[in-house]
OpenMM code with the backbone's topology and positions (N, CA, C; nanometers):
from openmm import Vec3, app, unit

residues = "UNK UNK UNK UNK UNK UNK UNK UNK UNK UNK UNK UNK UNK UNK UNK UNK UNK UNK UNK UNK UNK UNK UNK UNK UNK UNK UNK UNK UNK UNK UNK UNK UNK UNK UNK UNK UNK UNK UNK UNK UNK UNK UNK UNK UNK UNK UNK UNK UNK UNK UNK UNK UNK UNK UNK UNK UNK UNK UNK UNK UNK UNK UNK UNK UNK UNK UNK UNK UNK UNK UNK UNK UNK UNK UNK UNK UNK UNK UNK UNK UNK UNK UNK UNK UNK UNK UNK UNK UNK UNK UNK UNK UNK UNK UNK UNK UNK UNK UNK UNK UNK UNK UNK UNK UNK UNK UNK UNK UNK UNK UNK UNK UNK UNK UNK UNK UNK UNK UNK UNK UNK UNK UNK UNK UNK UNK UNK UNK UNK UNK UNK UNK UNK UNK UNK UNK UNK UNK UNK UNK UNK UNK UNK UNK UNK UNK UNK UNK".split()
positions = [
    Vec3(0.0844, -0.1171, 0.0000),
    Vec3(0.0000, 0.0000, 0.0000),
    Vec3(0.0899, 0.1247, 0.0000),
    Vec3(0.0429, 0.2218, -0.0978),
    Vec3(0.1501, 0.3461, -0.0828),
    Vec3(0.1094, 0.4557, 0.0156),
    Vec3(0.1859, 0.5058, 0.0582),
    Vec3(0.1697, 0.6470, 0.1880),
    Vec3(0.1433, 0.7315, 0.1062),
    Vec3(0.0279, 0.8068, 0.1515),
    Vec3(-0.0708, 0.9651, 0.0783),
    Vec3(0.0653, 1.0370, 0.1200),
    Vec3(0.1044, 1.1321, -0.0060),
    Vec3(0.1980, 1.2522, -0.0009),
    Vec3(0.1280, 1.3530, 0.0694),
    Vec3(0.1719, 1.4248, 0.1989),
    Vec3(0.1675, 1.5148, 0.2958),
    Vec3(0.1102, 1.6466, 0.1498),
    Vec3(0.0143, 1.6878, 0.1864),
    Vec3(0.0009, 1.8181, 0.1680),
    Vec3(0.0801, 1.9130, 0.2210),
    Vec3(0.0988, 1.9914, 0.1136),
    Vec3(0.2077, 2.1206, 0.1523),
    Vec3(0.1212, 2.1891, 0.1965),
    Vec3(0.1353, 2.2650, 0.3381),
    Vec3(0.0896, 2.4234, 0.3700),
    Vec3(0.0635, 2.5380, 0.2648),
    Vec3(0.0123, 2.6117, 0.2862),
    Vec3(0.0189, 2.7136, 0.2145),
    Vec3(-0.0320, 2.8444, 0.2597),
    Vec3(0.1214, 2.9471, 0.2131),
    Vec3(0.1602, 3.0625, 0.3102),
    Vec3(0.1473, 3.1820, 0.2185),
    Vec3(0.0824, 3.2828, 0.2522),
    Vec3(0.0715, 3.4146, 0.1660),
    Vec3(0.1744, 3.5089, 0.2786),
    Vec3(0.2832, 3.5259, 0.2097),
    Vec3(0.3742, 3.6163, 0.2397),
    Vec3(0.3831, 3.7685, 0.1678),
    Vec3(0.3061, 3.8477, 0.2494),
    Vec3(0.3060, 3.9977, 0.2406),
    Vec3(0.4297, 4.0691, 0.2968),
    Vec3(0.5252, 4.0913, 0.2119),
    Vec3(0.6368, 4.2104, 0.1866),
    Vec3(0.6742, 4.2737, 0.1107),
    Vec3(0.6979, 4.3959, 0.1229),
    Vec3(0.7840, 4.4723, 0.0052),
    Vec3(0.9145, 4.4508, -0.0311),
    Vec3(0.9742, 4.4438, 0.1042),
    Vec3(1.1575, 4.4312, 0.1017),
    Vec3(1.1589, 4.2965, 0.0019),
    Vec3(1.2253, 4.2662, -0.1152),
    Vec3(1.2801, 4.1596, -0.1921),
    Vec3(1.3769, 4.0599, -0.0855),
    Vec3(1.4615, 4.1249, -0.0041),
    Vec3(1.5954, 4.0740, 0.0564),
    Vec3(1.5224, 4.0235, 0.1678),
    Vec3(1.4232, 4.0781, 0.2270),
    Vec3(1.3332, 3.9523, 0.3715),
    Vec3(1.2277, 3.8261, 0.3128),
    Vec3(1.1974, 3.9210, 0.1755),
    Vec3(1.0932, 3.8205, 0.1563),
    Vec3(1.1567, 3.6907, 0.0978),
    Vec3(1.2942, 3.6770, 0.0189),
    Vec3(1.3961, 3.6075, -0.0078),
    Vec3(1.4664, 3.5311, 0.1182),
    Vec3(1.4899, 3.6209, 0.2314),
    Vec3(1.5023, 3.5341, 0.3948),
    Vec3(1.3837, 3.4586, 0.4093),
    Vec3(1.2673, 3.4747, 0.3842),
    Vec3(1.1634, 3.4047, 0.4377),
    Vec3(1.1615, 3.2935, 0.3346),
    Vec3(1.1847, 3.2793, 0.2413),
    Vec3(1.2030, 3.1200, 0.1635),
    Vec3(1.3099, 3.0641, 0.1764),
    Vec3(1.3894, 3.1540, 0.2191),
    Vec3(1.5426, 3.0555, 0.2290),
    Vec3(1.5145, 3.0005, 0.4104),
    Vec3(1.4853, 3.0770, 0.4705),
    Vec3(1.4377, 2.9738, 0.6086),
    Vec3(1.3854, 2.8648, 0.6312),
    Vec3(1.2330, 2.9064, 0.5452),
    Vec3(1.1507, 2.7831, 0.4987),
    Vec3(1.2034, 2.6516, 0.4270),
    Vec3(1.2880, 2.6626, 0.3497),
    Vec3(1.3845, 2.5662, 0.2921),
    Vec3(1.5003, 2.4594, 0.3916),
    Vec3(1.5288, 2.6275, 0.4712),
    Vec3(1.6196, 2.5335, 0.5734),
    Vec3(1.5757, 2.4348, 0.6379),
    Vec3(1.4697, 2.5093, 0.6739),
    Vec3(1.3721, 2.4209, 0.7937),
    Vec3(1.2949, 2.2991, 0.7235),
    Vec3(1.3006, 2.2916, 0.6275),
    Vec3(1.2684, 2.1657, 0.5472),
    Vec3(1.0949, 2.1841, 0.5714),
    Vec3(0.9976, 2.2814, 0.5357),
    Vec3(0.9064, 2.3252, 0.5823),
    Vec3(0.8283, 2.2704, 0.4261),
    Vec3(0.7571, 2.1958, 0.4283),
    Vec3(0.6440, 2.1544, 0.3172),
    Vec3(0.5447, 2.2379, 0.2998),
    Vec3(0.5726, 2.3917, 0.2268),
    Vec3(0.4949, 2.4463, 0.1822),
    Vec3(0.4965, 2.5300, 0.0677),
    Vec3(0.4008, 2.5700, -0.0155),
    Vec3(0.3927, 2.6654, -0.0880),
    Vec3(0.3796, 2.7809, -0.0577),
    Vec3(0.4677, 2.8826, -0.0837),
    Vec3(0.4676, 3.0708, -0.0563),
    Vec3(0.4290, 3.1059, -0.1428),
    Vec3(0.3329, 3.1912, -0.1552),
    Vec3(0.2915, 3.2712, -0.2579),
    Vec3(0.3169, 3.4620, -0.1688),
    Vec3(0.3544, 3.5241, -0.2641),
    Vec3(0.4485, 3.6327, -0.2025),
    Vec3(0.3848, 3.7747, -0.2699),
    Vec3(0.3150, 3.8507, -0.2026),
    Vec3(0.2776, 3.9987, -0.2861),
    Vec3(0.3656, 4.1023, -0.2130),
    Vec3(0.3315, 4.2131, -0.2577),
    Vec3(0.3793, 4.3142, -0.2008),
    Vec3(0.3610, 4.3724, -0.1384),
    Vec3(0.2476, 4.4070, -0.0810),
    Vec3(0.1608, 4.5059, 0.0156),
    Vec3(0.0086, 4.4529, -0.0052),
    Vec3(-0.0467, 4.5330, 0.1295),
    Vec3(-0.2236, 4.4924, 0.1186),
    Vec3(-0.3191, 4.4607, 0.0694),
    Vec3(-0.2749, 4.5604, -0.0487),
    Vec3(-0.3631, 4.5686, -0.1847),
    Vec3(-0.3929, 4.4227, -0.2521),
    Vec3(-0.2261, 4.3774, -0.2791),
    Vec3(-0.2201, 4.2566, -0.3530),
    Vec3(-0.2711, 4.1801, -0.2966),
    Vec3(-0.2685, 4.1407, -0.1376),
    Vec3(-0.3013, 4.0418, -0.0136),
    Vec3(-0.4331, 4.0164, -0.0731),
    Vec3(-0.5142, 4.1513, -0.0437),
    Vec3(-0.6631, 4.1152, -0.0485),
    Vec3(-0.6916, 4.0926, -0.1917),
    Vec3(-0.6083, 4.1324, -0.3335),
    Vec3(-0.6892, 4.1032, -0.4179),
    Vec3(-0.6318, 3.9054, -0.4274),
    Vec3(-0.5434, 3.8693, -0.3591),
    Vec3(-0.4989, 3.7151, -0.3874),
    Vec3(-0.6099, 3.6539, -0.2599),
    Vec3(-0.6303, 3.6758, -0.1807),
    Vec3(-0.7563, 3.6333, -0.0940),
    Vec3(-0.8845, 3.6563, -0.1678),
    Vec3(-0.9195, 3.7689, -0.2194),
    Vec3(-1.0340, 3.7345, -0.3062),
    Vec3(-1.0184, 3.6917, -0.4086),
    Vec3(-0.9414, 3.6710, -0.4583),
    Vec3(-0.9006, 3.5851, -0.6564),
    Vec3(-0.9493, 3.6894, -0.7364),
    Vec3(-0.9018, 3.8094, -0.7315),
    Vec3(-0.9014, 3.9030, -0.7995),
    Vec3(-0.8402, 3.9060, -0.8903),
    Vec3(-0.8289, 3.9921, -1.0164),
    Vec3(-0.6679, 4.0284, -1.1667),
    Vec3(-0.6691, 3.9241, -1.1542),
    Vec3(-0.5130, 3.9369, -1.1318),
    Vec3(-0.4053, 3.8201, -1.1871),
    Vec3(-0.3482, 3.7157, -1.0764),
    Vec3(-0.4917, 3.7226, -0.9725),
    Vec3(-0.4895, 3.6047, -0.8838),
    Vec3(-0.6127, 3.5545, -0.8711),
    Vec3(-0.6798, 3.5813, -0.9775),
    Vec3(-0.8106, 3.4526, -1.0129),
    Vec3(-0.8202, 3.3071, -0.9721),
    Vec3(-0.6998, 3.2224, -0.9725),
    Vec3(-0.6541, 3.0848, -0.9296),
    Vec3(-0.6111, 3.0706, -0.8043),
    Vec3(-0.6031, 3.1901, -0.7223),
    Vec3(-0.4931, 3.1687, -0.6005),
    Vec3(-0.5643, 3.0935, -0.4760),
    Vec3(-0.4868, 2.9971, -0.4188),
    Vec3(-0.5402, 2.9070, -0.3392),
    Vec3(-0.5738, 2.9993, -0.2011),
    Vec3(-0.6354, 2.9155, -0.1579),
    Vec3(-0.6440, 2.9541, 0.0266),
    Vec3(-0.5365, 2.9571, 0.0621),
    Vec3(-0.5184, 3.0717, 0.1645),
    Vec3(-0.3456, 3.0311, 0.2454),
    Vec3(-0.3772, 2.9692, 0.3828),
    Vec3(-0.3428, 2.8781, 0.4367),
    Vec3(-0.3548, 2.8156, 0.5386),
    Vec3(-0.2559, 2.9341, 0.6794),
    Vec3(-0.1731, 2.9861, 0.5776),
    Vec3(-0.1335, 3.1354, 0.7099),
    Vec3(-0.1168, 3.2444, 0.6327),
    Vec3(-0.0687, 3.3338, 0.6908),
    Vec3(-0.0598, 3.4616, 0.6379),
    Vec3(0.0546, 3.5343, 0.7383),
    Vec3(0.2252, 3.5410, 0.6527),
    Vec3(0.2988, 3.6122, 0.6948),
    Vec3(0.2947, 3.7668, 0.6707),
    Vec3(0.2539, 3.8471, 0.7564),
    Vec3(0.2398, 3.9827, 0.7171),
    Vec3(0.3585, 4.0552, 0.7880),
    Vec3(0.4303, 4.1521, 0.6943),
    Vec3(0.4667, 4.3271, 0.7445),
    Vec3(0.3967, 4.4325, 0.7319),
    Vec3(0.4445, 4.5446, 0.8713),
    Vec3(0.3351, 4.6129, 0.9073),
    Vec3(0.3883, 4.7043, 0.7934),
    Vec3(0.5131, 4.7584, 0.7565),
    Vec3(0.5324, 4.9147, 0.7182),
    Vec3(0.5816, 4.8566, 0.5326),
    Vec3(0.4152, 4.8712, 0.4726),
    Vec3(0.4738, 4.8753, 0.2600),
    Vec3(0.3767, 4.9629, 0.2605),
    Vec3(0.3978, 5.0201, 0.0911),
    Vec3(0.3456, 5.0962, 0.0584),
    Vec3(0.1835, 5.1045, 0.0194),
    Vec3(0.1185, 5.1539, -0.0196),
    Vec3(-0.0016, 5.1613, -0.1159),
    Vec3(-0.1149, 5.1383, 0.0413),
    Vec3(-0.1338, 4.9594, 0.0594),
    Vec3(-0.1792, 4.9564, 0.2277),
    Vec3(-0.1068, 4.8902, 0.2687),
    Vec3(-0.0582, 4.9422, 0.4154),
    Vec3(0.0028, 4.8936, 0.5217),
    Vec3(-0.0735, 4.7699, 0.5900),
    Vec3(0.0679, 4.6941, 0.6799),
    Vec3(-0.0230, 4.5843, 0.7194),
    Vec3(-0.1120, 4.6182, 0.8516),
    Vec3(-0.1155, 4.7517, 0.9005),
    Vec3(-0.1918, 4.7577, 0.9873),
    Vec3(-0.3724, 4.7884, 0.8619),
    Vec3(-0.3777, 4.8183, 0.7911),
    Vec3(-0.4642, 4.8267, 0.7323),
    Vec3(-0.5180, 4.7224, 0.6172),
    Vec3(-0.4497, 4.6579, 0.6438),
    Vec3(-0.4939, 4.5020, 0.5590),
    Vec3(-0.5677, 4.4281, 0.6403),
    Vec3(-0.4500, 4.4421, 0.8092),
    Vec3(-0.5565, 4.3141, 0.8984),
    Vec3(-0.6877, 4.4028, 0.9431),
    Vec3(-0.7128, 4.4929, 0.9200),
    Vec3(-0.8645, 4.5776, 0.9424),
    Vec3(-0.9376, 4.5131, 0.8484),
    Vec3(-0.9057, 4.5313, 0.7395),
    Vec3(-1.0152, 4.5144, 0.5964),
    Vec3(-1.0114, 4.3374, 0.6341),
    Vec3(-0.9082, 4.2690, 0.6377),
    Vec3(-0.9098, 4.1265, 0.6414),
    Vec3(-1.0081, 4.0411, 0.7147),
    Vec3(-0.9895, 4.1179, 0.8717),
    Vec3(-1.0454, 4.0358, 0.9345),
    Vec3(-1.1746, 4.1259, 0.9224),
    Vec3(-1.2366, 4.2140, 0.9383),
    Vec3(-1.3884, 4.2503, 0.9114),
    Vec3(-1.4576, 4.1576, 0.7855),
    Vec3(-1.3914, 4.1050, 0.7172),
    Vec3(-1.4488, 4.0299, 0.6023),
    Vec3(-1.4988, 3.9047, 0.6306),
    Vec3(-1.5874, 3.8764, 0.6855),
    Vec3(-1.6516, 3.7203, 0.6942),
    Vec3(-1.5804, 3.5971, 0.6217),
    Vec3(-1.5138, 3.6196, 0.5307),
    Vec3(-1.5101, 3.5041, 0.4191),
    Vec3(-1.2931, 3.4881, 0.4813),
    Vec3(-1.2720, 3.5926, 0.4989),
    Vec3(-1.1064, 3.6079, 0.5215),
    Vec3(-1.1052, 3.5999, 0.7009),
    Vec3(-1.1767, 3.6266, 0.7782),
    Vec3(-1.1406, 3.6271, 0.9453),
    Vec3(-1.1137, 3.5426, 0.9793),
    Vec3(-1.0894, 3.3809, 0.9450),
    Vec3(-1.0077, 3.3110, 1.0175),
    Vec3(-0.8869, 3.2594, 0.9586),
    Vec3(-0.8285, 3.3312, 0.8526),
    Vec3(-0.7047, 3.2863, 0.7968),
    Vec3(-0.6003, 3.3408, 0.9537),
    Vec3(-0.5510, 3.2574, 0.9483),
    Vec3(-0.4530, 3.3370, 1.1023),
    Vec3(-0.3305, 3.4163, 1.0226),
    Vec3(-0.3118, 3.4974, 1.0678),
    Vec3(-0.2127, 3.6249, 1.0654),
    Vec3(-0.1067, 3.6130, 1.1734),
    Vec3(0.0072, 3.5710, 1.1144),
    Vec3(0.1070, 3.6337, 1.2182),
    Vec3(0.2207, 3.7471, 1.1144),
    Vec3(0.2162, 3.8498, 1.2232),
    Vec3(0.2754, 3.9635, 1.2057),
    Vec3(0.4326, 3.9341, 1.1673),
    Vec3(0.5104, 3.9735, 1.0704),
    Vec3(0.6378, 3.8964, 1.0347),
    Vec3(0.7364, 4.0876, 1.0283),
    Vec3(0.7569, 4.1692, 1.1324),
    Vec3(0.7956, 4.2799, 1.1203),
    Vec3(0.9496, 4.3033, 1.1548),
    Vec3(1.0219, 4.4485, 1.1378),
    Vec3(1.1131, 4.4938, 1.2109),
    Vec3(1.0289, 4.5881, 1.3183),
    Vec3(0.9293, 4.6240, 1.3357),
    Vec3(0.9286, 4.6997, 1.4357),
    Vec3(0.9104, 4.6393, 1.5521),
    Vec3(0.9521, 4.7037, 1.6724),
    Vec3(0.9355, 4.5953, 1.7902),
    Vec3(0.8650, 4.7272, 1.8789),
    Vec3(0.7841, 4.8197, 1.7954),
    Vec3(0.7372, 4.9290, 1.9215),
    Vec3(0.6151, 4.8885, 1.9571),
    Vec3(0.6067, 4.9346, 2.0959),
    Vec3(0.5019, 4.8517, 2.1837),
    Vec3(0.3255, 4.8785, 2.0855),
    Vec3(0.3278, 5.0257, 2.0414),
    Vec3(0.2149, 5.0122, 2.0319),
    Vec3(0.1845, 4.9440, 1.9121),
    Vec3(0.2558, 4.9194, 1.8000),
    Vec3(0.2321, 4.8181, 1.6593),
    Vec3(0.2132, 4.7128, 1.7325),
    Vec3(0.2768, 4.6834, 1.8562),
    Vec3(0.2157, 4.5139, 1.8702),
    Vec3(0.0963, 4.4988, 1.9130),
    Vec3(0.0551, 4.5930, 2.0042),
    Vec3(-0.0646, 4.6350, 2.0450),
    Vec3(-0.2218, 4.6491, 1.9625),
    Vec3(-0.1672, 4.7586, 1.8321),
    Vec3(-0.2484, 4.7573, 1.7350),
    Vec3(-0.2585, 4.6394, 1.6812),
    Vec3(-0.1221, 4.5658, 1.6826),
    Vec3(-0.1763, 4.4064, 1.5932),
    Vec3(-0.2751, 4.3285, 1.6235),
    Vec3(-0.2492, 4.3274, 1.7398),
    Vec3(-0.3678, 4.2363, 1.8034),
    Vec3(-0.4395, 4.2712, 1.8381),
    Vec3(-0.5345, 4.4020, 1.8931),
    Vec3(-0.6549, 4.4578, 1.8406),
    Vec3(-0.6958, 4.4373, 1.6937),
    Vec3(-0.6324, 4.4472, 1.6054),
    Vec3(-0.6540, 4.4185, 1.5033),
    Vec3(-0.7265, 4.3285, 1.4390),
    Vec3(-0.6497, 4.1881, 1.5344),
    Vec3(-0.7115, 4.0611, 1.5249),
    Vec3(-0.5780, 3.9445, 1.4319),
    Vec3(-0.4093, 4.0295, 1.4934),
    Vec3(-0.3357, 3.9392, 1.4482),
    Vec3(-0.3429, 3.7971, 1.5370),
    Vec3(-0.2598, 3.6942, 1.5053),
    Vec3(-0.2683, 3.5757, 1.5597),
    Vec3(-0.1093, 3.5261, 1.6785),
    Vec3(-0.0564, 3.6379, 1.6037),
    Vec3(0.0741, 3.6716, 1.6437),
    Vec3(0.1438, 3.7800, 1.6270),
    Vec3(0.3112, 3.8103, 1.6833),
    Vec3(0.3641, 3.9414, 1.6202),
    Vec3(0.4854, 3.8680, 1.6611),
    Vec3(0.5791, 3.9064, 1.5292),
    Vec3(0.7427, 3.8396, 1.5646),
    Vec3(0.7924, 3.9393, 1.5293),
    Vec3(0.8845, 4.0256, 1.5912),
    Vec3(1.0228, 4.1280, 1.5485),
    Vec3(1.1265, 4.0376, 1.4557),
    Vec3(1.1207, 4.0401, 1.3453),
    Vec3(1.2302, 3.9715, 1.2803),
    Vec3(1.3963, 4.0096, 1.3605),
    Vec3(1.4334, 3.8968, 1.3445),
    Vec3(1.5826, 3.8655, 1.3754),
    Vec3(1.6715, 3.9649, 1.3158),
    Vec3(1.7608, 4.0553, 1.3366),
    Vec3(1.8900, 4.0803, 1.2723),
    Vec3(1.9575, 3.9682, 1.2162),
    Vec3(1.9832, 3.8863, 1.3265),
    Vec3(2.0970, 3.7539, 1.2624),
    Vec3(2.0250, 3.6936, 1.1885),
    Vec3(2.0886, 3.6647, 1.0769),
    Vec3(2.0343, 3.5281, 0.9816),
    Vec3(2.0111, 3.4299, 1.0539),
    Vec3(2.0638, 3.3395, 1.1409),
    Vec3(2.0219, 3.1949, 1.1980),
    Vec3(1.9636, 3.2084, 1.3087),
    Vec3(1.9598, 3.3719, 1.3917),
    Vec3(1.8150, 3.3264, 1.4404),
    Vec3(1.6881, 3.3937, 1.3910),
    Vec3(1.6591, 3.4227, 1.2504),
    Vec3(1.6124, 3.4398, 1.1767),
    Vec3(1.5452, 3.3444, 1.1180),
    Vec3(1.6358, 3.2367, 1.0758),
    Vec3(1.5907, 3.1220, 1.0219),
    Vec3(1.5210, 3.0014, 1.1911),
    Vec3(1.5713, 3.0253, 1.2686),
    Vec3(1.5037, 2.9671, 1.3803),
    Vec3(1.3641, 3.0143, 1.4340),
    Vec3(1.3455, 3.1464, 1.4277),
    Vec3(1.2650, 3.2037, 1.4660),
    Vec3(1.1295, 3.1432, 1.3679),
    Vec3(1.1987, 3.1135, 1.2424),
    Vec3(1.0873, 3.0543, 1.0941),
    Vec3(1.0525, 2.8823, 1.1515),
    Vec3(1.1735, 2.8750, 1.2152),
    Vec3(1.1544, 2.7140, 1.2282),
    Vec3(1.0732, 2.6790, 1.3358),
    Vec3(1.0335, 2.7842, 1.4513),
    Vec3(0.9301, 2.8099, 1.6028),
    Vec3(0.7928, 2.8457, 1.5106),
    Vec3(0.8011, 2.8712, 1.3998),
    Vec3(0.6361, 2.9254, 1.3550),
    Vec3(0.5630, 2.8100, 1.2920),
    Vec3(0.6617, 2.7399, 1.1527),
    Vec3(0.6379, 2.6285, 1.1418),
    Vec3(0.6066, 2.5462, 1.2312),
    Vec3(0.7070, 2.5093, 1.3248),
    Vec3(0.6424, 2.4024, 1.4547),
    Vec3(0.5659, 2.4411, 1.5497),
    Vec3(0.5000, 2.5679, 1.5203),
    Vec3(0.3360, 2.5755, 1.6140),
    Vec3(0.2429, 2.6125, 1.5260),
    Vec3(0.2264, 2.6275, 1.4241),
    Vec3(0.1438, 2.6319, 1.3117),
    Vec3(0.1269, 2.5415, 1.2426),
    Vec3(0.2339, 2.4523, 1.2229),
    Vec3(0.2039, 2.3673, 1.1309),
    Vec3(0.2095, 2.2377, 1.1879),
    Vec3(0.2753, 2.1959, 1.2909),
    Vec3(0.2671, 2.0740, 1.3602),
    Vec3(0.1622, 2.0600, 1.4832),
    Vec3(0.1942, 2.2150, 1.5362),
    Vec3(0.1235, 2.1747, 1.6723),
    Vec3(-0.0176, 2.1788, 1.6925),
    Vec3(-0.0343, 2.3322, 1.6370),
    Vec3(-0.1825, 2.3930, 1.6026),
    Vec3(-0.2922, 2.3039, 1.5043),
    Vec3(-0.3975, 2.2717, 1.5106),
    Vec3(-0.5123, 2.2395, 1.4033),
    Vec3(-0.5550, 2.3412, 1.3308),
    Vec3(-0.5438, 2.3681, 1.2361),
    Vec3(-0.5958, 2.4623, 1.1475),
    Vec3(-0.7093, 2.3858, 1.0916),
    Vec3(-0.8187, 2.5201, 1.0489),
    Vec3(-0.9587, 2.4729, 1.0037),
    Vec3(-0.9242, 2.4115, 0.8579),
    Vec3(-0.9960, 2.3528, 0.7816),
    Vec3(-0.9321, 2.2592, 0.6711),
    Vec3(-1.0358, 2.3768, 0.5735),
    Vec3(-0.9932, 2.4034, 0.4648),
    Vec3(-1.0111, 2.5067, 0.3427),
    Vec3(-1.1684, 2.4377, 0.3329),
    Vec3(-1.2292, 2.5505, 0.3566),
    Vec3(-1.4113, 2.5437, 0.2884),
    Vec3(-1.4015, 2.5889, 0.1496),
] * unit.nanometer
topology = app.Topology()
chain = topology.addChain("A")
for resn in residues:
    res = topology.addResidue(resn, chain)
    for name in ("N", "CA", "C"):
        topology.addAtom(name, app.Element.getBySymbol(name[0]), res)
């Protein structure tokens, strides 16, 4: 009898920076993390790839959602507003993937209705560890609701 191939996760990674959002797949890799990233740039794109909007008509459910607070056009404090007020998007979980570590962005996050907030790492490897603590409570530990 053959073993069912593990479904890959699947992660909507909201950043502008090229060079973090490039750390965030090279972590995921390290960590030997079974998933698909799909990667926009800011809010805008978020919500039009959550609703299958343009030129994300096909785009799957993300089983998470890595967000930064500070891109252009909408910020991620104004994505997780529009996000989670939306019936159809409020339980994708959100964890906050930022450099800022000021008290009140973390604050606003989670009023917001983030699921988390991580200050990204300076160092690369605990950078890539910090990826490898999200994976193993999101993806191993936690039950996530299964895609309606």
């Amino acid at each position: 009898m053959t073993q069912k191939q593990p479904k890959p996760f699947i992660v909507l990674l909201v950043e502008d920076e090229p060079a973090d959002a490039h750390l965030v797949r090279v972590a995921l890799r390290e960590n030997r993390i079974l998933c698909d990233v799909h990667h926009v740039i800011d809010g805008v794109e978020a919500l039009e790839f959550l609703r299958h909007q343009g030129p994300f008509s096909g785009s799957p459910r993300p089983d998470l959602i890595l967000l930064d607070l500070n891109m252009p056009r909408m910020d991620g404090r104004e994505f997780l507003s529009e996000a989670k007020a939306d019936p159809a998007l409020h339980e994708i979980p959100v964890v906050v993937l930022t450099t800022s570590d000021v008290e009140r962005d973390v604050v606003a996050s989670y009023q917001l209705g983030a699921a988390g907030y991580i200050t990204k790492p300076v160092d690369v490897e605990q950078f890539v560890e910090a990826i490898r603590q999200v994976q193993s409570y999101w993806f191993v530990l936690v039950r996530l609701p299964e895609a309606g």
